[in-house]
N, C-alpha and C positions, 0 to 999 in steps of 0.2 A: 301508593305502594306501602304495604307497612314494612315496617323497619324488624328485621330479624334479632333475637335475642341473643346468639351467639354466632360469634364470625370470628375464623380463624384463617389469621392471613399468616400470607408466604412468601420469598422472594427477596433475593440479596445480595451482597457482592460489593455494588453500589449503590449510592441513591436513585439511583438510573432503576432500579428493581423496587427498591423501598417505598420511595413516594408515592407512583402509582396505586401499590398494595395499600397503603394508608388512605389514599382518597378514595380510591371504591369502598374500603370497607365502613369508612366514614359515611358516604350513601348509601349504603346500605344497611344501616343503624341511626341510632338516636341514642341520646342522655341514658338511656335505662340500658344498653346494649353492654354483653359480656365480649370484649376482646381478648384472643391471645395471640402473639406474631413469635412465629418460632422463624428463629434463622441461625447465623453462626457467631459463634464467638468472635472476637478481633474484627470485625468486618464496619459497613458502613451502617447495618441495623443497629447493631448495638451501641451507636452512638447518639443514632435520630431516633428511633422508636420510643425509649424513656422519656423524652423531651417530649411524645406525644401524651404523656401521659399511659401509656397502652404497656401493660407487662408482655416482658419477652425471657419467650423460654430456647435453649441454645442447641441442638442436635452437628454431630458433625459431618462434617462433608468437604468433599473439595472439588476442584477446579476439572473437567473434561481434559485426560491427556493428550486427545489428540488419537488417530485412528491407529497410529505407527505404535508395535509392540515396544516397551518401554519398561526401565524400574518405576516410573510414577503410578504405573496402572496397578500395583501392588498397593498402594496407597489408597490409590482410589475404590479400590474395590473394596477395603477392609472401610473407610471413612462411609461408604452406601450402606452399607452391611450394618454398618453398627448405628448409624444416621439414622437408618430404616423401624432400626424396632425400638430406637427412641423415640420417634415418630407414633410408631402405633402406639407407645404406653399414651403418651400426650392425648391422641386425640379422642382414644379410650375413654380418658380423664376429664376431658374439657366438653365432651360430646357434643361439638360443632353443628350449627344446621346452614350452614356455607362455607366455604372452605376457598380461598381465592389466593392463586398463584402466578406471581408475575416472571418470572424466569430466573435463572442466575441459578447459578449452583446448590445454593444455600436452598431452593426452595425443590430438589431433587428427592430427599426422604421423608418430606411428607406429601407430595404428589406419589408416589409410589408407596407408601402407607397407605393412606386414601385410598387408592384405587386396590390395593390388599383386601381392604375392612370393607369397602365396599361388595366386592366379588362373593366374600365370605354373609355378608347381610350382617355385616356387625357396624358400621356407620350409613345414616340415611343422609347425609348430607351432601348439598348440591355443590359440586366442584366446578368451579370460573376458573380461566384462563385468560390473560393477557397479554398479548405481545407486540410490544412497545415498538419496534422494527420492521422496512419490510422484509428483507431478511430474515426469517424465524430462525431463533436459538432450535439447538441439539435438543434439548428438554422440550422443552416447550413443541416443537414437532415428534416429540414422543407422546407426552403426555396427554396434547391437545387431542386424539383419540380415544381418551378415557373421560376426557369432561364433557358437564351438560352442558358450556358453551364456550367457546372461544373468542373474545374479542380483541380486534385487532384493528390497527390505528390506519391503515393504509388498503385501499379496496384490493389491489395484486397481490396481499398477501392470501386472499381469498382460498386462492386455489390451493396449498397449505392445508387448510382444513376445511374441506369440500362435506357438508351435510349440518357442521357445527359453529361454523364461523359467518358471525357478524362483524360488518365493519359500525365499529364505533368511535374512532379516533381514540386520541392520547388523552389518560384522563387526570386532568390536570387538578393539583390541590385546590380547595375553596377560598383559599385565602392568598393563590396569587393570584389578586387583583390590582387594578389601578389606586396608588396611593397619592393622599396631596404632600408635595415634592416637601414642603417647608415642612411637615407635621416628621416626613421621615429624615430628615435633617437633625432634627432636634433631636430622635432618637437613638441616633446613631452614637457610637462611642470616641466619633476622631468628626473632626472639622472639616465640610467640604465647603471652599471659598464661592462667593455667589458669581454668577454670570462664568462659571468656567463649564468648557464642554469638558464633561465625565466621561471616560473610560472605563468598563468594566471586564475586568480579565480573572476566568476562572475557568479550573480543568476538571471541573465535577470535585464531589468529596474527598477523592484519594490522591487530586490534583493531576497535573500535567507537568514533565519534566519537559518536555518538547516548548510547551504556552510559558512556563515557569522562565526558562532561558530567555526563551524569545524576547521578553516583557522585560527584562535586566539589561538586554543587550541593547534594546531598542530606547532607551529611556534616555542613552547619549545622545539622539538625534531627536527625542521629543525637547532634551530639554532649552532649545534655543527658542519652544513655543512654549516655554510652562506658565506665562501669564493669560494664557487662554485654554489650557486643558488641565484634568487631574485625574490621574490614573488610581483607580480603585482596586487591589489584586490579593485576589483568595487564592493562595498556594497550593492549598491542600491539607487533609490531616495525616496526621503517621500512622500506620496499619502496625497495631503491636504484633512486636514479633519480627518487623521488617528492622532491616539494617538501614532503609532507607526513610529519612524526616524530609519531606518536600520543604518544608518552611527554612531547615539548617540550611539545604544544599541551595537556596534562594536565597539568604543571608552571606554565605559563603561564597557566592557569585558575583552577588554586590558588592561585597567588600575587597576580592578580589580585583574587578572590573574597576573601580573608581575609587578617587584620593578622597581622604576626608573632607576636604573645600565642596569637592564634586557630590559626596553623597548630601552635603547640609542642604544644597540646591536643588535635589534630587527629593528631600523631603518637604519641600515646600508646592511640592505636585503629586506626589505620592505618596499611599499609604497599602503596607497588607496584614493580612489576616490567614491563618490558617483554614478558614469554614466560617461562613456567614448563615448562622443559622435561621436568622433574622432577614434572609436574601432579598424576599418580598421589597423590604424596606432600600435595600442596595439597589435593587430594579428602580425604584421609581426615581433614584438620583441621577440614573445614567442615561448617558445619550448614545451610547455604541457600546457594545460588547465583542471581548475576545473569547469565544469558546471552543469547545468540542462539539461535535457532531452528534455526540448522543440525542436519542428524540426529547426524552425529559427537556432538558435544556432550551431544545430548537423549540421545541413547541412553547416554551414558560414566555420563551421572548417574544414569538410571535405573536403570542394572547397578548403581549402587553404593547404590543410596535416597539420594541427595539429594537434598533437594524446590528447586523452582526459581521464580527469578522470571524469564519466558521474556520477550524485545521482539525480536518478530521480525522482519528487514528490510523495508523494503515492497519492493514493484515488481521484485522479480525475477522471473522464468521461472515461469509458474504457480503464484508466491506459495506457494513449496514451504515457504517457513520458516515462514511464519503456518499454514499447513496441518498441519505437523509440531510447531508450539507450540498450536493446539487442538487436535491426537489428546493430546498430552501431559498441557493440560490436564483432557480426558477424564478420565483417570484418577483425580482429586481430589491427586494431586502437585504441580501447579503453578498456577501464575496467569501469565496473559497479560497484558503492558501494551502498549500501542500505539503507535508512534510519533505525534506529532502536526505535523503538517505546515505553519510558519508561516515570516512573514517575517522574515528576520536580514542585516540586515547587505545590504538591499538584492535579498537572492535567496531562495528561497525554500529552505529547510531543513528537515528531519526533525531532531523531539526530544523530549525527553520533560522531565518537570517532575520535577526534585528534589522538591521536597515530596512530590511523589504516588508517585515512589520510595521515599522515608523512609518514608512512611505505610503502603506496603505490607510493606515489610521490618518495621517494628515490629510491625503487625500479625500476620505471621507468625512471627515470630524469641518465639516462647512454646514451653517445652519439648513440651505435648503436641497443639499446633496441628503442630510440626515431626513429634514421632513416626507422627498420623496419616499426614502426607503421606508421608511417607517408606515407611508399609507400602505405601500407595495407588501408589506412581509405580513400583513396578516390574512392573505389570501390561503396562507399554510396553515391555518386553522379553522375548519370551515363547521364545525358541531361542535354541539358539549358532549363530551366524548358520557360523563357519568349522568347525564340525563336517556341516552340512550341505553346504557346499564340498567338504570333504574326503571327502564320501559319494558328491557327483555326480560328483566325476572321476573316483571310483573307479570309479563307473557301477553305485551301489545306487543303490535304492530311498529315496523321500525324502517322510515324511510330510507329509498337509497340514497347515498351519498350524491351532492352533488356533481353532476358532469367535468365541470371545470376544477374539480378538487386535484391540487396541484400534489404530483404523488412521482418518490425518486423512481426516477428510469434505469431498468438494470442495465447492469454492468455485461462488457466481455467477459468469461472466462479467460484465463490465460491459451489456453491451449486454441480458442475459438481465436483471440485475438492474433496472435502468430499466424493461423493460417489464412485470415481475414489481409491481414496486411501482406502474406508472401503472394496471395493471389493479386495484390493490387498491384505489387510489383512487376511481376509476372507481365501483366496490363499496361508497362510503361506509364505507374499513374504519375505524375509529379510529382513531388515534395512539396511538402506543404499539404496534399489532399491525397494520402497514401493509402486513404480506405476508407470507404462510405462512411463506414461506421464509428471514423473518428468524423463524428459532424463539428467543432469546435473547437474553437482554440484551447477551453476547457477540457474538453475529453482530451486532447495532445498532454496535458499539463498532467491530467490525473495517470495515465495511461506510462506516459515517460517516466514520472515518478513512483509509479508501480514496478516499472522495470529496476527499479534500481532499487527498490523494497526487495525484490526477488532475489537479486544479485548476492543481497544480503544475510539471504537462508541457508539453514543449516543443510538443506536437503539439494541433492546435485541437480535434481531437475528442475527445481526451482533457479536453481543457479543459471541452470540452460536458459529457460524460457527467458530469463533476465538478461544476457547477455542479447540472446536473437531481439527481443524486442528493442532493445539499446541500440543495434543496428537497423532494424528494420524503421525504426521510428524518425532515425539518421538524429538521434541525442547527444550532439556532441559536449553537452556540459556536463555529460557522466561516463566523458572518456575516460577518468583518472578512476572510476570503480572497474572498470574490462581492465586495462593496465594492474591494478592493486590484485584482481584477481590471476593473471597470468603469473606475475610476480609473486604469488605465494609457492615456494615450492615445498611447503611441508610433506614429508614422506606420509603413504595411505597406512591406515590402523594395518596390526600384523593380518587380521583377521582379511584384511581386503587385500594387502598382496599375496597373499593364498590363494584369490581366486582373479589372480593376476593384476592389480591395481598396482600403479606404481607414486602419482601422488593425492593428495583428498581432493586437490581440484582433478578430477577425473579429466579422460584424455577429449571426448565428446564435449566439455564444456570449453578447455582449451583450445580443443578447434574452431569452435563456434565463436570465443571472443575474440581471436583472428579476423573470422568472419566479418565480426561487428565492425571491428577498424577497418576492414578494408571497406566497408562503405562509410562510414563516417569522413573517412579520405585527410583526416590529420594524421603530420607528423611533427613528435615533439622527443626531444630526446630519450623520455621513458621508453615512447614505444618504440624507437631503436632500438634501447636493450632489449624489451622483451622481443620484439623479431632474432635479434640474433640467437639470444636464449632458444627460443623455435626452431632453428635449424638444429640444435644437436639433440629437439626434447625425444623423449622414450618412443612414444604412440606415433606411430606411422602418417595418421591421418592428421595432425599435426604440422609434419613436415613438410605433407602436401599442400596443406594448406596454409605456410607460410611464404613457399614460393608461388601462390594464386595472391595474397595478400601484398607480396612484392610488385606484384604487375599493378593492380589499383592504387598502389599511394606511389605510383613510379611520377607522375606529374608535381607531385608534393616534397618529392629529394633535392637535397644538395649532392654537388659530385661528390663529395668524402661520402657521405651514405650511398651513393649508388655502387660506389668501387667496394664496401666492405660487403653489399649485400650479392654483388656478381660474384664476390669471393666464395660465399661463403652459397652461392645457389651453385659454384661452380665445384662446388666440395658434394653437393647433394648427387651431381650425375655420377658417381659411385656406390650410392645406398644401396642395399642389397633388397628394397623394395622398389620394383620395375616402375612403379604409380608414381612414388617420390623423383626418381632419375626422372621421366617424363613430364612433368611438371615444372621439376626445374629446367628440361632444355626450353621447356615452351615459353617458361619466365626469362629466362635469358636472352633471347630477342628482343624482349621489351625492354631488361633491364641494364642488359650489358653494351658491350661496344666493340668496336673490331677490333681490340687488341688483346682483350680477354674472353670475350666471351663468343666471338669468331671461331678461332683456333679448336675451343674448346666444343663446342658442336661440329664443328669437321670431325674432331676424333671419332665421334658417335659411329662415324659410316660401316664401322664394324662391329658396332654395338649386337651383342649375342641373343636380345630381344627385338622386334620387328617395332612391337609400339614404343618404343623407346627410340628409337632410328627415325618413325616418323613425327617423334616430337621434337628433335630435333631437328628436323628438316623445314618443321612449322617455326622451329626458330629464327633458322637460318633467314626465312623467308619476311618474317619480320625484321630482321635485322638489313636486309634489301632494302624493304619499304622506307625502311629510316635512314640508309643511304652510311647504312656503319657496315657494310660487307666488302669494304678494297676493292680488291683489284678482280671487278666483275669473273673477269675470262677463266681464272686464277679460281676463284670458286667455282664456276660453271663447270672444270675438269674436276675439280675433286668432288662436285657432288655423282661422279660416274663412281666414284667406291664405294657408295651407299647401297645397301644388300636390299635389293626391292621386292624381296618373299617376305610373304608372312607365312605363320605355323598354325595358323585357323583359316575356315573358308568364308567370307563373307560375300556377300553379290557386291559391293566394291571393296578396291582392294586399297585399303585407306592409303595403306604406303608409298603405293605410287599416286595417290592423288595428290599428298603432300609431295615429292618429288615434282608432277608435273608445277604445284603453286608455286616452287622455290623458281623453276625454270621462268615461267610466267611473269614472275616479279623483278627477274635480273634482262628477260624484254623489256618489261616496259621501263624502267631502269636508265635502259639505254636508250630505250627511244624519249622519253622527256630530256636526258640529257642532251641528245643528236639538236 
């Protein structure tokens, strides 16, 4: 292939964008080749790109707000706008005859430049795409339509760009290779002691607060092993601009977390670093890695066999990290831990538990637990992703990917997920096997902790789908986020109780977290308050749904709870909503007893609604069954003042079917007693 004269790469955000763009464009030139990499100011190019030597010119742009009208979109449009015809001057300038763009924001105004100058016949240059994920970015599924090819690291991402896309895998730099262990020793700037198993923990360039924590927390439980391990940990660099320095708030953890005695011994196994630019060199020391799920990453360790412990980000873009940290795990190379979604500090936070960090890394950190994975994980890289590059612009022929190429398996949808698991219900599946489609204890883990990602959104139906799957999943270690959310009762923006809202947990999500407890089937003292809270909240369907929620944790009461919650169902057969009275007479069989909740369904017999008379009557009849209805005879006359007309015509006439069941049950009543 010869090597083109000028290439102008794109692509940014993170190194996750950056790398890639440098090692294609690197194949696709020599010694004599004119580079320019435009991206953005502040970001992760403009820290790595100089160090390749390669001038970087800076256009601006910003972040995708998201589909929901917003004040960001104001931003974003004026930063494209202006990003755009920065773009054109550059390429005008540098008159590119390839052009290759990895995704990320940063690389948005000159892909849409490009495809400008192109249309107009004012650049002849050949536009590449890359996309690193199977999950395709917003961009990159936009732009992939205007380039002469698309390459993509995973054969499913195929269908994405049906006429332009090759699968070529991730194309990893030329220089992460296998290095000898003692030569990167030496070059290292801190000392790692011989015969200890290395740890290496990093959250890409702009770090991980989730891995960053994790790694501070966990370091109390590593350190009764630190004469046989050394944790190696790249924080992060600070994004100017940000109020946030991952390296401070990692220092400030530590110092918090532990006594001066505690950290000396703490450094006699550890060491960090803001960014290891040098990583190459950090790889070949290490025997296990803590990472992200980004492909860059996944892929750097599998060319090299390092086994990993993967925490992949939630709620990005088709959950491409958690998708590319299960193909990984696939392999039997890595383990997946999940972030967990709770409250900190007033807001709700992703993180993960030191212990359960430690406990994984000692588990694995065994020499021939390590050797296995290490064969195992490079089954995830099955081509040279830039030899294949190198073949299509020459314009050969380009084998298919191997059969066996181990490739992540999509994900539910939220919305698919909920209805997958209510129909399994439905199906009386068991727990434990609630839906085909969770096949593993895996998918339960990723899927549970999804819910509680959801729980934690700004948006109410996110909020929904979070609570139903909470229940449906039967998660009971994410009772205390259904609780925290019932418990919020911040009043709704003016603007929503205008169109009747009365608080921001809307009444449909409130009902639904009811829902959730009532199958999860705990009770702890929170969720008594929040039930009683329920009996007096606004939304109707609320109230209903508090005395349904009463009947399932009815096996789970103490009498002090049962006597406040008969009180307080015995307070509902008054609502001036007929569904709410019915509800609670029917909950009051179950929950009451014959001295309160007896009396109190006799009254009904003249209740001015019919379905209300025969929910009572179903009460009554429960309360037979439980042998808390007195003095049989004594009931059996006064169920003759119950009005057995209804005011609609149905072919039965439910009223008096519950009538005859009450009858039926104070039989047989008698006759097991006789």
């Amino acid at each position: 292939m010869r090597a083109f004269s000028r290439i102008l790469l794109t692509g940014g955000g993170t190194a996750g964008h950056v790398n890639p763009a440098l090692a294609i464009g690197r194949a696709l030139g020599d010694e004599r080749t004119a580079y320019l990499y435009v991206g953005v100011r502040g970001r992760a190019e403009a820290d790595v790109v100089p160090r390749e030597g390669i001038p970087i010119r800076y256009v601006r742009a910003s972040a995708y707000p998201g589909a929901r009208v917003s004040p960001h979109w104001i931003g974003f449009l004026i930063n494209l706008i202006l990003g755009t015809i920065s773009a054109l001057v550059l390429i005008r300038r540098f008159r590119p005859e390839v052009i290759v763009g990895t995704g990320g924001f940063a690389s948005a105004p000159v892909m849409f430049a490009a495809a400008a100058l192109k249309r107009l016949g004012l650049c002849r240059a050949c536009v590449y795409v890359h996309e690193q994920n199977a999950a395709p970015g917003k961009l990159n599924l936009l732009v992939g339509r205007l380039a002469d090819r698309v390459f993509v690291t995973f054969p499913e991402t195929l269908a994405a760009f049906p006429g332009n896309g090759v699968v070529a895998g991730y194309p990893l730099r030329r220089r992460i290779q296998p290095i000898d262990r003692d030569s990167a020793r030496r070059a290292l700037d801190f000392a790692v002691p011989l015969g200890r198993t290395v740890v290496l923990a990093f959250g890409g360039s702009q770090g991980a607060r989730t891995i960053n924590h994790a790694i501070v927390d966990a370091l109390r439980f590593l350190l009764p092993h630190r004469d046989r391990l050394f944790v190696i940990h790249g924080t992060g660099l600070k994004k100017p601009g940000s109020d946030y320095d991952p390296g401070q708030d990692t220092a400030e953890r530590m110092r918090a977390a532990y006594t001066d005695d505690e950290r000396r011994l703490i450094e006699t196994f550890y060491v960090s670093r803001p960014f290891f630019h040098d990583i190459e060199r950090v790889y070949a020391l290490s025997d296990l890695a803590v990472v992200r799920g980004g492909a860059g990453t996944l892929n750097e360790i599998a060319a090299l066999g390092l086994p990993a412990i993967v925490v992949p980000k939630a709620n990005l873009p088709g959950e491409h990290q958690v998708m590319n940290a299960r193909a990984l795990a696939r392999t039997g190379g890595a383990v997946v831990l999940y972030e967990e979604t709770r409250a900190c500090e007033g807001r709700m936070a992703e993180q993960l538990d030191g212990d359960v960090l430690a406990a994984t890394v000692l588990d694995l950190a065994v020499p021939d637990r390590l050797r296995s994975m290490a064969d195992a994980i490079g089954r995830f890289v099955q081509r040279d992703a830039l030899e294949v590059i190198e073949r299509v612009v020459s314009g050969e022929a380009v084998p298919a990917p191997a059969p066996d190429m181990v490739m992540p398996a999509a994900l539910l949808s939220n919305g698919a997920l909920v209805s997958a698991l209510e129909r399994a219900l439905s199906a009386r599946t068991h727990d434990g096997q609630v839906a085909s489609e969770i096949r593993s204890a895996d998918d339960r883990a990723y899927y549970t902790n999804r819910a509680a990602s959801l729980i934690a959104s700004v948006r109410w139906e996110h909020r929904n789908l979070g609570v139903k799957l909470v229940g449906l999943l039967q998660a009971r270690d994410k009772l205390p986020l259904v609780v925290g959310l019932l418990q919020d009762r911040r009043p709704a923006a003016w603007y929503k109780r205008m169109l009747g809202g009365d608080f921001e947990q809307v009444g449909f999500v409130r009902r639904n977290a009811l829902t959730a407890i009532a199958r999860l089937g705990v009770v702890t003292p929170e969720v008594e308050r929040v039930l009683e809270a329920a009996f007096s909240d606004p939304y109707y369907e609320v109230r209903c749904e508090v005395a349904r929620t009463a009947v399932a944790l009815d096996g789970a009461l103490d009498e002090a709870a049962r006597r406040r919650l008969t009180s307080a169902l015995i307070g509902l057969l008054s609502d001036r909503w007929i569904e709410v009275a019915a509800a609670a007479a029917e909950a009051l069989g179950t929950v009451g007893g014959e001295r309160d909740a007896l009396p109190a369904l006799v009254q009904l017999q003249g209740y001015r609604y019919w379905v209300v008379r025969a929910a009572g009557l179903r009460g009554l009849r429960a309360l037979v069954q439980r042998g808390q209805a007195g003095d049989l005879a004594v009931l059996e006359r006064e169920l003759r003042g119950f009005v057995l007309t209804a005011t609609d015509f149905r072919p039965e006439f439910t009223i008096r079917s519950a009538y005859a069941g009450v009858v039926d049950a104070i039989s047989r009543e008698r006759s097991s007693g006789a």
